[in-house]
RODO-2510 file (C-alpha; in nm, 4 decimals, decimal comma):
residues 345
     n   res          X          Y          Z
     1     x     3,2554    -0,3701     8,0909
     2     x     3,2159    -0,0316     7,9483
     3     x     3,3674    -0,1570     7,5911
     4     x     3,1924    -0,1113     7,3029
     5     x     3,2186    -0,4730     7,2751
     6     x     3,2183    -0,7412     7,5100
     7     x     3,2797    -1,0729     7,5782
     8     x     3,1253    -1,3525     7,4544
     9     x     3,2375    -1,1899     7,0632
    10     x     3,2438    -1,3876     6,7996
    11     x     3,5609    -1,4211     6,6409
    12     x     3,5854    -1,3734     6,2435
    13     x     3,6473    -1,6845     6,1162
    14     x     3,8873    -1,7840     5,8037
    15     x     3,8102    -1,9869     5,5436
    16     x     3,9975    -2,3171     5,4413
    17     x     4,1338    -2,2774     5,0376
    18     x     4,3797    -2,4823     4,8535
    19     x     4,6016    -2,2110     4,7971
    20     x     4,7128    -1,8725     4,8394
    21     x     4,5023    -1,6205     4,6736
    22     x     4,7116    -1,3534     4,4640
    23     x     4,6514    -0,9812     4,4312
    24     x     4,6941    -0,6629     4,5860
    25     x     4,3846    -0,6747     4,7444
    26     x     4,5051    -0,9355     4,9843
    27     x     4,7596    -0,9022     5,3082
    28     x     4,9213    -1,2352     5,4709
    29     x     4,9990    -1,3004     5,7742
    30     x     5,1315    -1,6429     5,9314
    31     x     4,9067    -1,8547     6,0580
    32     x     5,0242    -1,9755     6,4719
    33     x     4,9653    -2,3041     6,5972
    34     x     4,7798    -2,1761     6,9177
    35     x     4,4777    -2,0939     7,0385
    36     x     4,2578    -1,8408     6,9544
    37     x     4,1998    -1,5568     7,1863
    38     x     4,0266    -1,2135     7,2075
    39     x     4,1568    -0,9623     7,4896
    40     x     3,9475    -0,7162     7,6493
    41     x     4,1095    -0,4568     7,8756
    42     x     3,8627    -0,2077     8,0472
    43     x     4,0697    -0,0496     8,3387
    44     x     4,1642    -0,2785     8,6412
    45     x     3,9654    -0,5862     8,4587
    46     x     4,1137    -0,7810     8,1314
    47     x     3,9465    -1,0950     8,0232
    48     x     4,0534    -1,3653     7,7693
    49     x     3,8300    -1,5167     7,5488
    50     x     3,8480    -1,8609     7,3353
    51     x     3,6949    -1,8917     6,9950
    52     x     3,4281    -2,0699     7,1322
    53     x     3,3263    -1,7906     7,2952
    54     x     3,4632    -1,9523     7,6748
    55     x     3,6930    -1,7553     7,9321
    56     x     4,0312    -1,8673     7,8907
    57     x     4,2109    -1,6340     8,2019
    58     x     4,1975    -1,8373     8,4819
    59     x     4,4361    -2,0664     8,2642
    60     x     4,6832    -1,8015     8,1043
    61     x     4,7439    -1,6054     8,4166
    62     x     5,0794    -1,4254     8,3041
    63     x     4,8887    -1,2927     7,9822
    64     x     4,6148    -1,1363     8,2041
    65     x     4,9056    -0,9477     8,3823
    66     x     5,0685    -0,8842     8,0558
    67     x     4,7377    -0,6863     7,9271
    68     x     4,6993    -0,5208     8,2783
    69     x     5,0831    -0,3816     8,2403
    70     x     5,0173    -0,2292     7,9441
    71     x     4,9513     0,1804     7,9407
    72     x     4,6334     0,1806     7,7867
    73     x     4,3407     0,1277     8,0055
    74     x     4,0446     0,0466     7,7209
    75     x     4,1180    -0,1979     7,3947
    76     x     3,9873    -0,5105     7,2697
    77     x     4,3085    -0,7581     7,0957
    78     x     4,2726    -1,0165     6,8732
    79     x     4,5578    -1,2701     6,8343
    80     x     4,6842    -1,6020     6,9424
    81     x     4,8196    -1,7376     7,2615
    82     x     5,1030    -1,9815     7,1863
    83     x     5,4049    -2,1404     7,4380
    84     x     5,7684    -2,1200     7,2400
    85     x     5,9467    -2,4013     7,3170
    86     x     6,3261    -2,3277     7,1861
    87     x     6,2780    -2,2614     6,8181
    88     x     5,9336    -2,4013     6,7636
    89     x     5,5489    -2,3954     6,9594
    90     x     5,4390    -2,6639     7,1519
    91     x     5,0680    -2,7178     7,1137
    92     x     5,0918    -2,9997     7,3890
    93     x     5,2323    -2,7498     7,6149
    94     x     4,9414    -2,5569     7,5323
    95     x     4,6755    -2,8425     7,6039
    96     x     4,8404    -2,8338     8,0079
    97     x     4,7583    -2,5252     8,1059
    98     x     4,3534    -2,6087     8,0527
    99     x     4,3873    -2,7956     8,4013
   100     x     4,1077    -2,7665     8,6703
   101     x     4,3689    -2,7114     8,9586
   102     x     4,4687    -2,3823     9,0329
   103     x     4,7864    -2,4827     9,1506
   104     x     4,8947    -2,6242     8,8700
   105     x     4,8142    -2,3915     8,6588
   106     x     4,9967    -2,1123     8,8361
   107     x     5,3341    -2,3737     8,8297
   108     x     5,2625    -2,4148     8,4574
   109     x     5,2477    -2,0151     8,3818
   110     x     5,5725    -1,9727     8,5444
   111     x     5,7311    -2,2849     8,4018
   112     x     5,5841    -2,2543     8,0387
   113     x     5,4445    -1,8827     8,0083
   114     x     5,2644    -1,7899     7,6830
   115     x     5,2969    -1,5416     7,4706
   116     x     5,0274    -1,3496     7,3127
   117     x     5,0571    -1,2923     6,9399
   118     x     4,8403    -1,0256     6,8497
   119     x     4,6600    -0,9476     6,4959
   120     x     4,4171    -0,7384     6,5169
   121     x     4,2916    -0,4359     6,6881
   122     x     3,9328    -0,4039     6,7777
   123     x     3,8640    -0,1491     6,9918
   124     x     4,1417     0,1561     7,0089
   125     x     4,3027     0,2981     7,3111
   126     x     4,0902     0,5620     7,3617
   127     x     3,7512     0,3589     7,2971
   128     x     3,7184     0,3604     6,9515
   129     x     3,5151     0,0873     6,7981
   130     x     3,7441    -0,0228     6,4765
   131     x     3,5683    -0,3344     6,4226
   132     x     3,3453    -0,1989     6,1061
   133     x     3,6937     0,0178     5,9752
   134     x     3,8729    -0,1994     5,6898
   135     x     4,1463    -0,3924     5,7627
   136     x     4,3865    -0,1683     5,6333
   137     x     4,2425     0,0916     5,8660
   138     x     4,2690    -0,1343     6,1487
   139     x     4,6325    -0,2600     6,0719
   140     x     4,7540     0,0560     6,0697
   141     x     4,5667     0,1649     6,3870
   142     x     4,7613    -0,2155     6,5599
   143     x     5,0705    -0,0923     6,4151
   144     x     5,0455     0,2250     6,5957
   145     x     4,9147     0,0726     6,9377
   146     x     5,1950    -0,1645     6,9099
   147     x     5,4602     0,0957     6,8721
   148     x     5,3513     0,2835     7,1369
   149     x     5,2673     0,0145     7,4166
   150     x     5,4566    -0,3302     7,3565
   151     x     5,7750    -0,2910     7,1093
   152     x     5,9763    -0,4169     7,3681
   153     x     5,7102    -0,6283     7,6003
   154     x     5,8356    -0,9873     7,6533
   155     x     5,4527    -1,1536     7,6460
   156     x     5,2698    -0,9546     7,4287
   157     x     5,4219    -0,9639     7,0452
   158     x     5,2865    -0,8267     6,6854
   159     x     5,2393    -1,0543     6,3980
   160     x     5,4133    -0,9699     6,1022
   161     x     5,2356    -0,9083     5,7962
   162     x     5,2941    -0,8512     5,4132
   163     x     5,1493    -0,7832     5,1436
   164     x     5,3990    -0,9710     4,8896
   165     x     5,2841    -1,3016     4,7613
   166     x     5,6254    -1,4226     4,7115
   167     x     5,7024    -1,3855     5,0841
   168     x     5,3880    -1,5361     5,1982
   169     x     5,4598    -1,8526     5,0798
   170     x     5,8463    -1,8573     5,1798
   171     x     5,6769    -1,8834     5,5350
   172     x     5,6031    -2,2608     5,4680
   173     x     5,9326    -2,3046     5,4710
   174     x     6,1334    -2,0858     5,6057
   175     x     5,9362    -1,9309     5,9449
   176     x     5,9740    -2,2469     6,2645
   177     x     5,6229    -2,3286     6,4284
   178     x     5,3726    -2,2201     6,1725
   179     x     5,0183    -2,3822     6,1051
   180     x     5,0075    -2,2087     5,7744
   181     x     4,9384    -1,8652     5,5955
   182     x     4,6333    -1,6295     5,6586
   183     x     4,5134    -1,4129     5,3707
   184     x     4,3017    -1,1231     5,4445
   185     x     4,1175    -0,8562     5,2269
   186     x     4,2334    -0,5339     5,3115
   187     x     3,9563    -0,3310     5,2101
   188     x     3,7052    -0,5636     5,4259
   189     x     3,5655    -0,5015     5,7960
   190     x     3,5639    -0,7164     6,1014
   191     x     3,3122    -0,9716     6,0366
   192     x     3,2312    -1,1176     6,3954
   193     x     3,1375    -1,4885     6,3511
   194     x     3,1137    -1,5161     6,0121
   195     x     3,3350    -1,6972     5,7118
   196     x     3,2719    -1,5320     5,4448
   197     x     3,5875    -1,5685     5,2533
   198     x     3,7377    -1,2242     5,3295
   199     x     3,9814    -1,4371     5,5410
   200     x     4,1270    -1,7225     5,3960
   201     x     4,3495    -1,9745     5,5718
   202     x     4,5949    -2,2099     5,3986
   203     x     4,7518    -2,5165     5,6037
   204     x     5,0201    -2,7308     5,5186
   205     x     4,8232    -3,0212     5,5460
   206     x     4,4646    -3,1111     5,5028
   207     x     4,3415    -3,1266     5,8626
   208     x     3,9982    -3,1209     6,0157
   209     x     3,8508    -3,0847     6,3366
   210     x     3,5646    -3,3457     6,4226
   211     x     3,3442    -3,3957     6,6696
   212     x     3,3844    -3,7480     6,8612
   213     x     3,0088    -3,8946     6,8371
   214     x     3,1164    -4,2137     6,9369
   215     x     3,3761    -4,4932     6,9835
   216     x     3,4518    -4,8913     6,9555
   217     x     3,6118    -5,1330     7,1686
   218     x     3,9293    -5,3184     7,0216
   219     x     3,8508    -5,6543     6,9276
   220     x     4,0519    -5,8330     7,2005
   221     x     4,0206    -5,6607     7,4772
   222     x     3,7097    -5,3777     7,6495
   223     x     3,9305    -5,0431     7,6093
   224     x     3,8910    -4,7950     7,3514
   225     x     4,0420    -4,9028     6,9566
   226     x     3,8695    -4,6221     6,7208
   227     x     3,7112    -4,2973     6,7554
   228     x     3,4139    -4,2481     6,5354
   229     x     3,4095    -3,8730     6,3956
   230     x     3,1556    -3,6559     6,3400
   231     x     3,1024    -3,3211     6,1522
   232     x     2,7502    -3,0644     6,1063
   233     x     2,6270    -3,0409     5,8260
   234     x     2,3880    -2,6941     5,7534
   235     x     2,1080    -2,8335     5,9009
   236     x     2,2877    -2,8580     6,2148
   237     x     2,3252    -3,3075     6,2310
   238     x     2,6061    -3,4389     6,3891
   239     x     2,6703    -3,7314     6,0474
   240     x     2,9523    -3,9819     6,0753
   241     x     3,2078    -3,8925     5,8520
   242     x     3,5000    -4,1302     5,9274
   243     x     3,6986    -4,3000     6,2087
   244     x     4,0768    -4,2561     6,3564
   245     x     4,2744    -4,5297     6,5422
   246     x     4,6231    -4,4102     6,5857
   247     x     4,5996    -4,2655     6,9596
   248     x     4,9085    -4,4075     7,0881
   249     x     4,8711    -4,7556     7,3164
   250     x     4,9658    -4,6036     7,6324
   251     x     4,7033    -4,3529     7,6474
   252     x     4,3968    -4,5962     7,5592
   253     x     4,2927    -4,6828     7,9096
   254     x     4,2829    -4,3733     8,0647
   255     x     4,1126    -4,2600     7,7458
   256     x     3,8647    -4,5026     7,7742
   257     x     3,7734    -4,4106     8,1256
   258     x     3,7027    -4,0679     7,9949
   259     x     3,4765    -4,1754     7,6995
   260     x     3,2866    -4,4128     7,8948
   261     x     3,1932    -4,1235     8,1411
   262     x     3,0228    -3,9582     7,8221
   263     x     2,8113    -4,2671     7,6844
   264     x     2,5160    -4,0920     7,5670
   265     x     2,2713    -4,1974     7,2723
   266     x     2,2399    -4,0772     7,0263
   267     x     2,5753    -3,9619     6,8967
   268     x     2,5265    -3,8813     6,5578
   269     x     2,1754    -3,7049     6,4534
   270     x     2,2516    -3,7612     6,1111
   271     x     2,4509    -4,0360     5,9604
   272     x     2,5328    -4,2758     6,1954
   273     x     2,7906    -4,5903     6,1925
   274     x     2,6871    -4,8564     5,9899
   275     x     2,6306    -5,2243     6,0821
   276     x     2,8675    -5,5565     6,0410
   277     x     3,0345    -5,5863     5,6863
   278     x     3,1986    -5,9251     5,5627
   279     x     3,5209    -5,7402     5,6462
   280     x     3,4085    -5,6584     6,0408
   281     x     3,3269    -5,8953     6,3150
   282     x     3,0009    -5,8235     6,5456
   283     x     3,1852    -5,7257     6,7927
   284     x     3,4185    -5,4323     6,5958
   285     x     3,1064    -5,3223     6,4112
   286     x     2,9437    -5,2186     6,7722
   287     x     3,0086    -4,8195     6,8662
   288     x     2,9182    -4,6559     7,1565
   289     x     2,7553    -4,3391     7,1417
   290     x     2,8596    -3,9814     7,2673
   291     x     2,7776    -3,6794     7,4018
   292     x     2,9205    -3,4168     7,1469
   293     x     3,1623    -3,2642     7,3887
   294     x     3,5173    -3,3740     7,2543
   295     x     3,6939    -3,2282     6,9430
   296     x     3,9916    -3,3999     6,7775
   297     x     4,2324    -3,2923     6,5152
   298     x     4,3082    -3,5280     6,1876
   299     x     4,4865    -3,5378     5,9830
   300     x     4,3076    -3,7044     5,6449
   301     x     4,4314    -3,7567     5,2330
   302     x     4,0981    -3,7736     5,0554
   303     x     3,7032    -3,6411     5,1505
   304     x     3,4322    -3,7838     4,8931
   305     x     3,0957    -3,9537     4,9517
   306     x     3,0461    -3,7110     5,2552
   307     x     3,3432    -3,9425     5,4146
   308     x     3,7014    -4,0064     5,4760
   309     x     3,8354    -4,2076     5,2371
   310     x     4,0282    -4,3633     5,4599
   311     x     4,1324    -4,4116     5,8429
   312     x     4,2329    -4,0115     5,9381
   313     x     4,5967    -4,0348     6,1597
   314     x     4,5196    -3,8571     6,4849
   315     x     4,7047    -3,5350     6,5533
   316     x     4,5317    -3,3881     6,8836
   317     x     4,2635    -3,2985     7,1119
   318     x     4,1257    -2,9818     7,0744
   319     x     3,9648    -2,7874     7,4106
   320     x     3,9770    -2,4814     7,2253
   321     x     3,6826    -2,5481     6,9724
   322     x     3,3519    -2,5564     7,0202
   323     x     3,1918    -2,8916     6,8840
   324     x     2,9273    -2,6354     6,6921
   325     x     3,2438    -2,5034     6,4921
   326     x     3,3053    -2,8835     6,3683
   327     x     3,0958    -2,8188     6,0405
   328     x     3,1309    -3,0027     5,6729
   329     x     3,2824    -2,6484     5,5609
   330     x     3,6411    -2,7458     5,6659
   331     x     3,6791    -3,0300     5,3615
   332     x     3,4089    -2,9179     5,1191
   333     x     3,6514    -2,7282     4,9454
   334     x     3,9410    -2,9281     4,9319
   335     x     4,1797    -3,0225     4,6372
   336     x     4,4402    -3,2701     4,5573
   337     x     4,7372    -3,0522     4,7606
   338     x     4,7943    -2,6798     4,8610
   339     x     5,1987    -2,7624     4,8341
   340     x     5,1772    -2,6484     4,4287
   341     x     5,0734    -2,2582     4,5812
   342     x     5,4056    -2,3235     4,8063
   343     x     5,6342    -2,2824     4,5286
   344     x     5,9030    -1,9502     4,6004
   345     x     5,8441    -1,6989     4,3185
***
């Protein structure tokens, strides 16, 4: 590519708060329960990218086209690819198109096409690297692109932003598929890869993504009954932070096939599992170990002691994230509940 950037790029990452920081400083945005996904277009060639830095076109087909149909030969997007499913987003919908068949996924584009929700713009039209202008600079410059090239484009949308508090927060209530509110600081640059605090991201529930380091069998019978979860701390070891049993029934046996494949010692580099308690039976206390390859969303009510305070409820898998982006960072700042930031003004 002859983009001043190119792919892998490091997304900026946001920072998880308890609630919505105030002050004119700050510009929100909603926060889309997708997947996140950087666009480079350099003539004929467009590419998708995944925050974990992996190519995500050969699975969102129609959005490659999308970018090629625009005028503009040369920019670099950042945004979110979601599937609208009558008035809300289906993530599930979502987790179907990352299918190794071809096939499929070309029947899935036409029968659940994506739309890409775009954010930010980090390369202009005619080459410009915006990626070290503020983000006032560079919302302004999206604005414009977006005027000019997809007001009216059926797979390619902008994001609406604002700079009023009070509005931000009606979102949680008011706006149909949202994961949240984003707050950004207007007067900072694009920080690739980093979470520095200059984005700030505020969900309605306290959710975490965690590496699976291992599993255990159900008592009474050999197929999967409890994921154990795992998150890095800054020393980069994998320490067991907590367990989730609530993957529905129907899906344990094929999802035991799949961790079985992935039995690898030793699972967690840090804290591991402990042994039998007077609550536990030998056999319940046993785990097998993983390779760090799967990512799970839960959905948890307390973090202290470095753990869950309790069994998380599972929400989903995640293909999306990288197991490296599964860090202690997500629940060292929690507090009781963001909902008291939620309140209209």
């Amino acid at each position: 590519m002859s983009l001043p950037i190119k792919p892998p790029y490091p997304p900026m990452d946001a920072l998880a708060v308890p609630e919505v920081p105030a002050g004119p400083e700050w510009q929100y945005e909603p926060k889309w329960d997708g997947f996140r996904c950087l666009a480079f277009r350099d003539g004929h060639h467009a590419e998708l990218q995944s925050k974990a830095g992996q190519p995500l076109a050969r699975y969102f087909p129609e959005t490659v086209e999308a970018l090629l149909r625009l005028k503009p030969s040369r920019f670099v997007l950042d945004g979110e690819l979601v599937i609208p499913q009558g008035d809300h987003l289906s993530f599930d919908d979502l987790l179907m198109r990352i299918h190794p068949a071809a096939s499929r996924v070309q029947k899935l584009s036409r029968e659940t096409p994506s739309l890409f929700i775009v954010f930010d713009l980090l390369v202009e039209d005619d080459g410009t690297l915006l990626a070290k202008e503020t983000l006032a600079k560079r919302r302004t410059a999206l604005e414009r692109f977006c005027g000019r090239y997809v007001r009216d484009h059926s797979r390619i949308q902008l994001s609406p932003a604002t700079r009023r508090l009070g509005e931000a927060r009606r979102w949680f209530t008011t706006k149909a598929g949202l994961d949240g509110v984003i707050a950004k600081r207007l007067d900072c640059a694009y920080e690739s890869g980093e979470r520095s605090g200059a984005v700030q991201k505020i969900k309605k529930a306290r959710t975490a993504d965690c590496v699976v380091g291992g599993f255990r069998y159900a008592s009474k019978k050999r197929e999967a009954g409890s994921l154990l979860l795992g998150l890095y701390d800054q020393h980069r070891r994998l320490n067991h932070v907590g367990f989730t049993s609530s993957m529905h029934q129907e899906d344990r046996p094929a999802l035991t096939k799949k961790l079985e494949k992935l039995i690898e010692p030793p699972g967690f580099t840090g804290s591991a599992p402990g042994g039998p308690s007077r609550w536990s039976t030998k056999r319940s206390a046993e785990w097998q170990p993983l390779a760090p390859k799967l990512v799970v969303e839960v959905q948890y009510d307390h973090f202290t002691g470095g753990r869950f305070r309790h069994g998380t409820k599972f929400l989903r898998w995640r293909p999306d994230k990288g197991p490296e982006q599964c860090t202690l960072a997500q629940v060292e700042r929690e507090s009781r509940t963001p909902l008291p930031a939620l309140v209209d003004v």
